[in-house]
N, C-alpha and C positions, 0 to 999 in steps of 0.2 A: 504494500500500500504506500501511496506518494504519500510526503508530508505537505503542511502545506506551506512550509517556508521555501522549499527545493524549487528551482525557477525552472521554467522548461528547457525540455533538452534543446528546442532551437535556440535556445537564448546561449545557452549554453556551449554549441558547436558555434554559435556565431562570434563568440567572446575566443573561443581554441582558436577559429578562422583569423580572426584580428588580431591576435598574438602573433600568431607565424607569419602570416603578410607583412606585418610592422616591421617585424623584423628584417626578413629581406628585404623589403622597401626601403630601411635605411642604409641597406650597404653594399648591394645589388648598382647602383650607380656609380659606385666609387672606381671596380678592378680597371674598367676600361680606362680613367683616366689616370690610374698609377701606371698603369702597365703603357701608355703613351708617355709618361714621362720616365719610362724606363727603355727608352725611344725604341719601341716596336713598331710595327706600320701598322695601319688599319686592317688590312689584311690579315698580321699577323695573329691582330688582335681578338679578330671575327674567328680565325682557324683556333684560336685557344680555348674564346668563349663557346665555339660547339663541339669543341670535341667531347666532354663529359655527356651533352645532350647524343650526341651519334653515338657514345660506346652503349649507351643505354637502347638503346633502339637494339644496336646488334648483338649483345651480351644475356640482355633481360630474359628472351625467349631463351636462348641456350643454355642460360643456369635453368631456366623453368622448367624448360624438356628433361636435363639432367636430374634435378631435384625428385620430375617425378619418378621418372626411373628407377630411381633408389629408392629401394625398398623401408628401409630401416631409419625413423627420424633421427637417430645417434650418427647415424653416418652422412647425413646432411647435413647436419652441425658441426661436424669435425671439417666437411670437406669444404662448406662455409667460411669457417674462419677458418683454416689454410689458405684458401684463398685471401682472403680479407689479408692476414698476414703479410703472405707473400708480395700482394700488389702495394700495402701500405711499403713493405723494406725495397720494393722496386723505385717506387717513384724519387725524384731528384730531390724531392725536399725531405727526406728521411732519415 
C-alpha cells in the first residue's frame, strides 16, 4: 500500500531524468573546446567525439549475442569485467 507522503513515480523518474541531464549538460560542452585548444582540428575532434558512440553501435550487439550464449550468469560476470579490465589497462590514459 502507497503512503501518502511518497510522491509519484512520474515525479519521481522526472526529478532521476533532471539529475543526469544537468549533469551532462554542464560538461558535455566543454571537451570540444579543450580539446581545440589542445590544437586538434575539427575533424579530429568530431573522429574523437564519435568514436565511443560507433564502438557502441558495433560492440553492444556482440557482447549481447555473447552474453546470451553463455550459459552460466558466473561466467558472464567474470568474462564482463575481464573485459572491462583489460580495455580500462589498454586505453592511453591508464
Amino acid at each position: 500500500m502507497k503512503s501518502a507522503t511518497s510522491p509519484p513515480r512520474a515525479w519521481r523518474l522526472g526529478f532521476l531524468y533532471a539529475a543526469v541531464f544537468l549533469v551532462g549538460g554542464c560538461y558535455q560542452p566543454y571537451p570540444p573546446v579543450w580539446l581545440h585548444w589542445r590544437e586538434l582540428t575539427p575533424d579530429q575532434i568530431a573522429v574523437l567525439l564519435a568514436k565511443p558512440l560507433f564502438s557502441r553501435i558495433v560492440f553492444t550487439p556482440a557482447i549481447s549475442f555473447a552474453a546470451d550464449r553463455a550459459g552460466n550468469r558466473a561466467t558472464r560476470s567474470v568474462i564482463a569485467s575481464a573485459a572491462s579490465i583489460g580495455a580500462r589497462r589498454a586505453s592511453p590514459t591508464a
